[in-house]
C-alpha positions as CSV (number, residue, x, y, z in Angstrom):
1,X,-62.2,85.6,-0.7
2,X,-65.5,86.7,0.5
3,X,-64.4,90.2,0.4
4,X,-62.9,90.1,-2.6
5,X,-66.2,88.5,-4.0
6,X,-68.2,91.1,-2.2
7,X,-66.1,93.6,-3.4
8,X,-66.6,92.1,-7.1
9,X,-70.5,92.2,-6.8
10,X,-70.5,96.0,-5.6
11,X,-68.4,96.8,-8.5
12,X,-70.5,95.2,-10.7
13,X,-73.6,97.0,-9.3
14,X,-71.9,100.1,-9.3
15,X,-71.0,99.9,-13.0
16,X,-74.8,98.6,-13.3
17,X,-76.5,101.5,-12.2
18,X,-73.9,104.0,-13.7
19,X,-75.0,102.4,-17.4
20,X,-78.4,102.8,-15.9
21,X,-78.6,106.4,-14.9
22,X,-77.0,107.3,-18.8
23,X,-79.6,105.2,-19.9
24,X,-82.0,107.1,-18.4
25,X,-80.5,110.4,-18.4
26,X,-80.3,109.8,-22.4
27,X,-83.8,108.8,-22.9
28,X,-84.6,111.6,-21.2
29,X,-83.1,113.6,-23.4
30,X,-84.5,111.7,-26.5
31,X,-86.7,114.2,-28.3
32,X,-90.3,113.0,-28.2
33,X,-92.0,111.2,-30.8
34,X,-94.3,114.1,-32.7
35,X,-93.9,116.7,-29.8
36,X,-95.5,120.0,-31.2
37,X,-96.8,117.8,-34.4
38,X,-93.0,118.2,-35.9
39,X,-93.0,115.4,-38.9
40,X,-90.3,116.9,-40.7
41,X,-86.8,118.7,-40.5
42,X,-84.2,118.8,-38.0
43,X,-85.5,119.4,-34.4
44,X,-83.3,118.8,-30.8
45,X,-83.5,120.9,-27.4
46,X,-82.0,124.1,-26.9
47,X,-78.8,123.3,-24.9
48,X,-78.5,120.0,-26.4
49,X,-80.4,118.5,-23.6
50,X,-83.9,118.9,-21.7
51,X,-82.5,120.3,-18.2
52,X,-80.1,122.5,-20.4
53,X,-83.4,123.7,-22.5
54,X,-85.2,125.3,-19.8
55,X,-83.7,129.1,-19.0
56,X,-85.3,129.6,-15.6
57,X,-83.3,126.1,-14.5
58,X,-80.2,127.1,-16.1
59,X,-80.7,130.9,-14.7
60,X,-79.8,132.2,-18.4
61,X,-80.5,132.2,-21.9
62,X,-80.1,129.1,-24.1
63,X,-79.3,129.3,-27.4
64,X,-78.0,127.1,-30.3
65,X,-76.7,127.6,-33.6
66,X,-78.5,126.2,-36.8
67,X,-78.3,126.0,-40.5
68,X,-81.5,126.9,-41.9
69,X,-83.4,128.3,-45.4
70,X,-86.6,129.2,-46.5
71,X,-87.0,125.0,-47.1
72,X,-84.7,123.8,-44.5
73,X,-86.2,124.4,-40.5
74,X,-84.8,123.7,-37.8
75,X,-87.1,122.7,-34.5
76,X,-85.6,124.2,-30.8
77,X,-87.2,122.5,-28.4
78,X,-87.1,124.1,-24.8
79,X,-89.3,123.7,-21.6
80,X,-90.3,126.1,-19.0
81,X,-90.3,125.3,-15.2
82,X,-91.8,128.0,-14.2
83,X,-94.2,130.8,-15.9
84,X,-92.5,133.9,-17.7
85,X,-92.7,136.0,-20.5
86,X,-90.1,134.4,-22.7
87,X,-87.8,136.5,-25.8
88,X,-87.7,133.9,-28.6
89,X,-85.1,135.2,-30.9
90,X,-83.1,134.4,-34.1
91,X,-80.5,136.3,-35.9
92,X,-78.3,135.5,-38.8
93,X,-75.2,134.8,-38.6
94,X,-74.1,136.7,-41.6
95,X,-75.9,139.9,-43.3
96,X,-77.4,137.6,-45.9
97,X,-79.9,135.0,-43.9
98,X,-83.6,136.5,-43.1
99,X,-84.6,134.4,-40.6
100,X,-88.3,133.4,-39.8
101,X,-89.7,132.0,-36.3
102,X,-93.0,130.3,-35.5
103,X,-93.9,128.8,-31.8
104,X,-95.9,125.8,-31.5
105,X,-97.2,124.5,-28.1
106,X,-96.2,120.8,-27.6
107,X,-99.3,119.5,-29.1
108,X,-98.4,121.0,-32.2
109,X,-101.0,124.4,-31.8
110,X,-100.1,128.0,-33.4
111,X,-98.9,130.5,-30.9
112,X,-97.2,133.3,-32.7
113,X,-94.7,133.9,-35.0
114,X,-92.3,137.0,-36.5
115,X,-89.9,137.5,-38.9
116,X,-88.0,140.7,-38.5
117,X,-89.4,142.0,-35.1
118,X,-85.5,141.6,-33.8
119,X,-84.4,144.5,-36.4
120,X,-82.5,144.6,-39.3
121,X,-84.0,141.0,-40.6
122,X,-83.8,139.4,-37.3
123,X,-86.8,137.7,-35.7
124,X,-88.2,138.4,-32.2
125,X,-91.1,137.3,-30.3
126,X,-92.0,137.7,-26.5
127,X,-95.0,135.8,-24.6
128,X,-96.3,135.4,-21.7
129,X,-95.8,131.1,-21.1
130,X,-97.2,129.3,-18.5
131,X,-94.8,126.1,-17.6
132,X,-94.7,123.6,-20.6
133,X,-92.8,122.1,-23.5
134,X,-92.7,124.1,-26.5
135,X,-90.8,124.3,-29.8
136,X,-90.0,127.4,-31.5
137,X,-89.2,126.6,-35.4
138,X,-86.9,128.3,-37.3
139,X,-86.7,129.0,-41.0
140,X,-85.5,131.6,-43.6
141,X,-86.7,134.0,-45.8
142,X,-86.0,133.7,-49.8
143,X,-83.6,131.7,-51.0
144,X,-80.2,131.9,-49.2
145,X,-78.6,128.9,-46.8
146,X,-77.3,130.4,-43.9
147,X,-76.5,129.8,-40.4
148,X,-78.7,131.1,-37.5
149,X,-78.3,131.8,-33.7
150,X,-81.9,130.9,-32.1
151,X,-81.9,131.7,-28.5
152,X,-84.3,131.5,-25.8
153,X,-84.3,133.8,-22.6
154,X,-86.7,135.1,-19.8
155,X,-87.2,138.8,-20.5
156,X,-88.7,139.4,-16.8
157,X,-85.8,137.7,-15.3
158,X,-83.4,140.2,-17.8
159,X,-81.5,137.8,-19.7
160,X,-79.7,139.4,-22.3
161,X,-81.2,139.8,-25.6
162,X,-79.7,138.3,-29.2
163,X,-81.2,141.6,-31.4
164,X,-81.6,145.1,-30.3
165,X,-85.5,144.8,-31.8
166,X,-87.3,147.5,-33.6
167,X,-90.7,149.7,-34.3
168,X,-92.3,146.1,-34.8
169,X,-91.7,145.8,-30.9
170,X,-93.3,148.3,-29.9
171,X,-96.3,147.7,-27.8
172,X,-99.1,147.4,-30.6
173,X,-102.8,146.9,-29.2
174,X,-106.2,147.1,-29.6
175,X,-108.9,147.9,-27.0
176,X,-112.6,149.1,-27.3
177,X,-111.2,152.8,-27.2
178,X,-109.0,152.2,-30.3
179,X,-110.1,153.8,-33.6
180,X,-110.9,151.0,-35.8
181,X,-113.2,150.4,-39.1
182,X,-116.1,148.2,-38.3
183,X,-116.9,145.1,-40.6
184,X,-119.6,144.4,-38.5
185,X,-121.5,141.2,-36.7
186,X,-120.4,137.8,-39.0
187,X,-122.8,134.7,-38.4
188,X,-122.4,131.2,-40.1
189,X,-122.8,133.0,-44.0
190,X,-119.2,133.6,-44.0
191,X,-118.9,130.4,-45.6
192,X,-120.6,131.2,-48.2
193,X,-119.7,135.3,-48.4
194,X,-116.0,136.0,-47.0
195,X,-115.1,139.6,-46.3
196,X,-112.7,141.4,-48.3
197,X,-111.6,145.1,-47.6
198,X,-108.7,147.0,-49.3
199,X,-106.8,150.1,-47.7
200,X,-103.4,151.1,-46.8
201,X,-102.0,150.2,-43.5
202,X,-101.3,154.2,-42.9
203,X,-104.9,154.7,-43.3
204,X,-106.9,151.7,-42.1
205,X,-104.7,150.4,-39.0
206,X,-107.5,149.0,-37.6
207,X,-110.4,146.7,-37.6
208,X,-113.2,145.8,-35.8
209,X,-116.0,142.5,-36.0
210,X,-118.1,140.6,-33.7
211,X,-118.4,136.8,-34.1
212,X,-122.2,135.8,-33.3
213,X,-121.5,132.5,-32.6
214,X,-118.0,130.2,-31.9
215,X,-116.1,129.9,-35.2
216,X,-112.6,129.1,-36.9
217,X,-111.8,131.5,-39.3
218,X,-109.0,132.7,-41.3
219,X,-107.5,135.5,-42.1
220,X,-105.0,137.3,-44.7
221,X,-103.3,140.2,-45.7
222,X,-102.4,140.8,-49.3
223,X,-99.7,143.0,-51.2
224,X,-96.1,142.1,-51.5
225,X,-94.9,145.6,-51.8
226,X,-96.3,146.6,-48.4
227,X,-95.0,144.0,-47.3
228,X,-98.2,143.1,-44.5
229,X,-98.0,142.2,-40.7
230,X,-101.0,140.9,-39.2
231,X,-102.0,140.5,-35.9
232,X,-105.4,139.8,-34.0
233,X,-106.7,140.3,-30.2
234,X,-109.7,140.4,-28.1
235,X,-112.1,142.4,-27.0
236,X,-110.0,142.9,-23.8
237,X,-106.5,144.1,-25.8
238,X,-105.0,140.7,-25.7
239,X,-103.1,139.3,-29.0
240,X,-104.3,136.3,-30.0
241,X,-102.1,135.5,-33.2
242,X,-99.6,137.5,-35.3
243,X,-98.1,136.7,-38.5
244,X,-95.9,137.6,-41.5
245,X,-94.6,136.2,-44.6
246,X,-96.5,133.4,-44.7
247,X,-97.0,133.3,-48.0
248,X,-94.3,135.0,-50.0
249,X,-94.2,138.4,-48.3
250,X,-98.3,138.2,-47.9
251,X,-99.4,137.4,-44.5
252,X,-102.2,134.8,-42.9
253,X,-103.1,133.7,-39.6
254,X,-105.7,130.1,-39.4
255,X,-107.5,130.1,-36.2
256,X,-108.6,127.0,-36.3
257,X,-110.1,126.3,-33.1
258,X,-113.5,127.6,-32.8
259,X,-113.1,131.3,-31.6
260,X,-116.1,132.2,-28.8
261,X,-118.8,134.6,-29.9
262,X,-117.8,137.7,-29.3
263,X,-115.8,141.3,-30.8
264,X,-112.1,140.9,-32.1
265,X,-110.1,143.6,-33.2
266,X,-107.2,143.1,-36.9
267,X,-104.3,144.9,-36.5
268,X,-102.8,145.3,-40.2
269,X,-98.9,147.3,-40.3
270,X,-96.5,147.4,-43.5
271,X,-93.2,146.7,-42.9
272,X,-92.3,148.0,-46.4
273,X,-94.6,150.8,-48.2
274,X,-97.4,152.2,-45.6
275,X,-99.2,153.9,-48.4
276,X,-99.8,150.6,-50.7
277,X,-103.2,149.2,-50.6
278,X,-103.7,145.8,-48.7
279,X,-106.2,143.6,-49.1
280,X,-107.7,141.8,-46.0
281,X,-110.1,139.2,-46.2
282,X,-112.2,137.3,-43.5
283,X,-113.1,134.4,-44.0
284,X,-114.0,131.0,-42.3
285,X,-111.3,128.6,-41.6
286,X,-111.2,125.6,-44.2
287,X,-109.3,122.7,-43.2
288,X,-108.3,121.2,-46.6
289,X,-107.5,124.8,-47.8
290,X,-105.1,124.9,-45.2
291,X,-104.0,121.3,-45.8
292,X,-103.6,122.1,-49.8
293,X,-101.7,125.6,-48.7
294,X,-98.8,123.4,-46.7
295,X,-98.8,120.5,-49.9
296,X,-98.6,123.8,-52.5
297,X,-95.2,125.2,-50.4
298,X,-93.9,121.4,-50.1
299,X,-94.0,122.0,-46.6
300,X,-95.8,118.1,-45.9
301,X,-96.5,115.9,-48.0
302,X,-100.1,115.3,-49.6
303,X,-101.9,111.8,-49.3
304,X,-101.3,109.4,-51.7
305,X,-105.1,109.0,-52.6
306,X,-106.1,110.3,-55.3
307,X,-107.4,113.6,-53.5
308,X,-104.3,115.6,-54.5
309,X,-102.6,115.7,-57.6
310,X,-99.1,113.3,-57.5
311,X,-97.6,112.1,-60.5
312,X,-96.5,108.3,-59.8
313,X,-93.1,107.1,-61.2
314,X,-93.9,103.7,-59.9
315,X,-91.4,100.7,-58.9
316,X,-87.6,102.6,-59.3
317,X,-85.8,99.3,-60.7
318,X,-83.0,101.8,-61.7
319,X,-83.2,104.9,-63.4
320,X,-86.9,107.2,-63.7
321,X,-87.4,110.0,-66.0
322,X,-90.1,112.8,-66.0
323,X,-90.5,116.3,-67.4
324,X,-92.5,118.7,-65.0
325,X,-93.9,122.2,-65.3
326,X,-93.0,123.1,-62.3
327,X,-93.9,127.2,-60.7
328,X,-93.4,128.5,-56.9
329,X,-96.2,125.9,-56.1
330,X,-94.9,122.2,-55.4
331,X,-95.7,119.4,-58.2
332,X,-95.2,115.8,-56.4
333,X,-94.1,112.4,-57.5
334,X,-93.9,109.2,-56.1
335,X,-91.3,106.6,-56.3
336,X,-91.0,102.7,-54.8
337,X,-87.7,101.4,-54.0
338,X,-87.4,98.1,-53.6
339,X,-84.9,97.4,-51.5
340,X,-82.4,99.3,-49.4
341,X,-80.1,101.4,-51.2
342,X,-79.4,105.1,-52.1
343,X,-80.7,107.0,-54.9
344,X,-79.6,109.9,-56.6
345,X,-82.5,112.9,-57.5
346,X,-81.5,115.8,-60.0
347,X,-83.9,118.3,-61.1
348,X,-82.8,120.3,-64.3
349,X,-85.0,123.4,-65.5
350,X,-84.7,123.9,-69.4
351,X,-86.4,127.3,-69.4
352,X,-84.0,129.2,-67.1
353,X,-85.9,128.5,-63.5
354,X,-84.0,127.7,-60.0
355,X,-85.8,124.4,-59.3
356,X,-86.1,123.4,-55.3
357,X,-86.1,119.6,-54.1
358,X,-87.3,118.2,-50.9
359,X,-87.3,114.2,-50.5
360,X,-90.0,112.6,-47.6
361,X,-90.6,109.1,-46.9
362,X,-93.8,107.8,-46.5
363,X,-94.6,108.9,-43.1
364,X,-94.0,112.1,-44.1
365,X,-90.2,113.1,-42.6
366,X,-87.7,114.6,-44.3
367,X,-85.1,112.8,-46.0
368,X,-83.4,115.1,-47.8
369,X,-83.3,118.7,-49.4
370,X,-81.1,120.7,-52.0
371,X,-81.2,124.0,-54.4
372,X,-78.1,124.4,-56.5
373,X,-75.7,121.2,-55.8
374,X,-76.6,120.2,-59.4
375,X,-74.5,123.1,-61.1
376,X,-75.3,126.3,-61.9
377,X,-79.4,126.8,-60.3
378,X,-80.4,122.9,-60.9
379,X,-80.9,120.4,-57.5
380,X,-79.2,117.0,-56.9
381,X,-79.8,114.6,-53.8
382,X,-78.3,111.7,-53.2
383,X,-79.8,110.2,-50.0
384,X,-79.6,106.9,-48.4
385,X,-83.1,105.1,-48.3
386,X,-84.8,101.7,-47.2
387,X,-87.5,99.6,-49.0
388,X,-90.6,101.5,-49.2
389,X,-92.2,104.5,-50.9
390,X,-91.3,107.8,-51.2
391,X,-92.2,111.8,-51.9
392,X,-90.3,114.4,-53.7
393,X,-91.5,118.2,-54.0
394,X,-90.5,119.7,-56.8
395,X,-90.7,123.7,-56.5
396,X,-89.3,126.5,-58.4
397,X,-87.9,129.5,-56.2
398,X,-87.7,132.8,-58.9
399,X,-91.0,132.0,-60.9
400,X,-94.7,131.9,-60.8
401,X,-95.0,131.1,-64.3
402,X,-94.3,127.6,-65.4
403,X,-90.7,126.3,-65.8
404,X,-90.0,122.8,-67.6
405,X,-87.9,120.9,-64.9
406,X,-86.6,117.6,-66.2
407,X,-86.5,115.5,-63.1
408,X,-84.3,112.3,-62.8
409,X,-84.6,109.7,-60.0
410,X,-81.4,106.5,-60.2
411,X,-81.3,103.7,-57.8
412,X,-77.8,102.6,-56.8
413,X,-77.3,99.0,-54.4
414,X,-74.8,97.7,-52.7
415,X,-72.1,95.3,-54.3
416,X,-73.4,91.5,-53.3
């Protein structure tokens, strides 16, 4: 008998710490609450687990296959063991997606991003990392839904690469030897007097300014026909930022943290015509601009006092009505639900336009997007939802001009 018990007991313990090591291993795994300031959108490691996330552990790439649009991300998180220079790549899965990809340290900062450095449309990036967490956030270009492969590899360790890359990864830099047009020494009056320049990328490549004292600034390149890459480094050659399509096919890069006194060198390329003027401005970084650029693009949602405009539907008891002029700028509304339920969003334009919707909750995450489920170009969401208040971004995706969008938001509750 006292086997048997003893035998009992060390089963028990066994089965014990077996549930305990899953419980660990999964909470592990558990993706971290605002790792690289991600409040919205789909996000999970690479691998579908942290150990499986980190190529220089698995001795490989890592890659994972994700639906994605121009307002639908995705969030691969991956970690690095050991220092490298990582290839962050994504490629469509069919010849119709044009994906985008931005890396974000794990506190949320701007390292780089690229849209078709991978060729064809393909994205590509490579950077030096020391060891970390970081997320690499993929997204796509215009308005098509597709699905895309993001991988992650070592490129000093020869892991094979996902795109065959292009002219855009060539080895671009800028050191005090390189040709470039001087703006000049900038003090604190560029607050007050940013600098605007226009030239083709075939004849200005290059620019050159001095900071005379530690400042965020922020810069952008202008002319969707050229179709602008930017890119900025230091007085030793180093890249510092790169970006484009941030904003349509336009291009900005928001240093935000103070940059140290000191010369800096713009790099500006065209992806499309190298001949068409671009027009580069420098300027300092403004905090609410950049706040009020993310709540025009419905990329997060704007507070809820008074500061930004948000039309307020008030307490949803069962079915809100509203008509909108709605362009390639977000408008917002707010809705309470009272209870736990689901509600049903449409959003019909009456003037032709290819309305957008993107539902948050109140903390800001993603609920729920859609483009055309409503027949023909109109949006309609139907998303489950909980007691509390809630965001939708209304957007049109063909039209700067104003389209009349008729939106309508229905409560539905369970039978009692």
């Amino acid at each position: 008998m006292t086997r048997t018990k003893r035998t009992q007991l060390a089963a028990g313990l066994g089965s014990a710490m077996v549930a305990l090591c899953a419980t660990g291993a999964a909470a592990q795994d558990a993706v971290p609450l605002g790792v690289c300031g991600v409040t919205n959108g789909a996000i999970g490691w690479v691998g579908g687990t942290r150990a499986a996330s980190d190529p220089g552990m698995v001795g490989d790439y890592v890659d994972t296959i994700q639906t994605v649009s121009e307002q639908r991300t995705y969030t691969a998180i991956f970690e690095l063991s050991n220092a490298g220079l990582v290839r962050l790549e994504a490629a469509a899965t069919n010849f119709d997606g044009d994906p985008v990809i931005t890396l974000f340290d794990e506190a949320g900062a701007f390292l780089n991003s690229d849209d078709d450095g991978g060729g064809a449309l393909n994205s590509r990036l490579e950077m030096d990392l020391a060891p970390g967490t970081y997320c690499v956030e993929a997204s796509g270009f215009g308005t098509e839904v597709f699905d895309a492969t993001i991988r992650v590899g070592l490129a000093d360790m020869g892991h094979a690469a996902l795109t065959e890359g292009t002219f855009f990864e060539d080895e671009v830099t800028c050191t005090p030897e390189t040709d470039a047009l001087s703006i000049g020494a900038i003090g604190s009056d560029l607050s007050d007097a940013p600098v605007i320049l226009t030239a083709s990328a075939a004849d200005t490549p290059f620019y050159r300014f001095s900071l005379m004292e530690p400042m965020p600034i922020t810069l952008t390149a202008q002319n969707e026909d050229a179709d602008p890459v930017l890119r900025v480094f230091d007085n030793t050659g180093a890249q510092l930022a790169e970006n484009d399509d941030s904003d349509g096919l336009n291009s900005r890069i928001d240093l935000a943290d103070p940059l140290p006194a000191g010369t800096y060198c713009v790099n500006v390329a065209a992806l499309s015509d190298t001949n068409a003027p671009i027009t580069v401005s420098l300027s300092a970084y403004d905090e609410q601009a950049y706040l009020n650029s993310l709540y025009a693009r419905g990329e997060t949602t704007p507070p809820l006092d008074g500061s930004y405009p948000v039309a307020d539907l008030g307490l949803l008891e069962t079915r809100q009505r509203s008509e909108l002029r709605v362009t390639s700028d977000a408008q917002w509304v707010v809705f309470e639900v009272p209870e736990p339920g689901l509600v049903l969003i449409e959003a019909v334009s009456v003037t032709g336009g290819d309305p957008y919707i993107r539902l948050f909750d109140d903390f800001g995450r993603s609920v729920g997007e859609d483009d055309d489920s409503g027949g023909d170009l109109n949006s309609q969401l139907a998303a489950k939802v909980g007691a509390g208040q809630y965001l939708l971004a209304v957007t049109d995706l063909n039209s700067d001009s104003p389209q009349r969008t008729r939106i309508a938001v229905q409560r539905y509750v369970a039978a009692r």
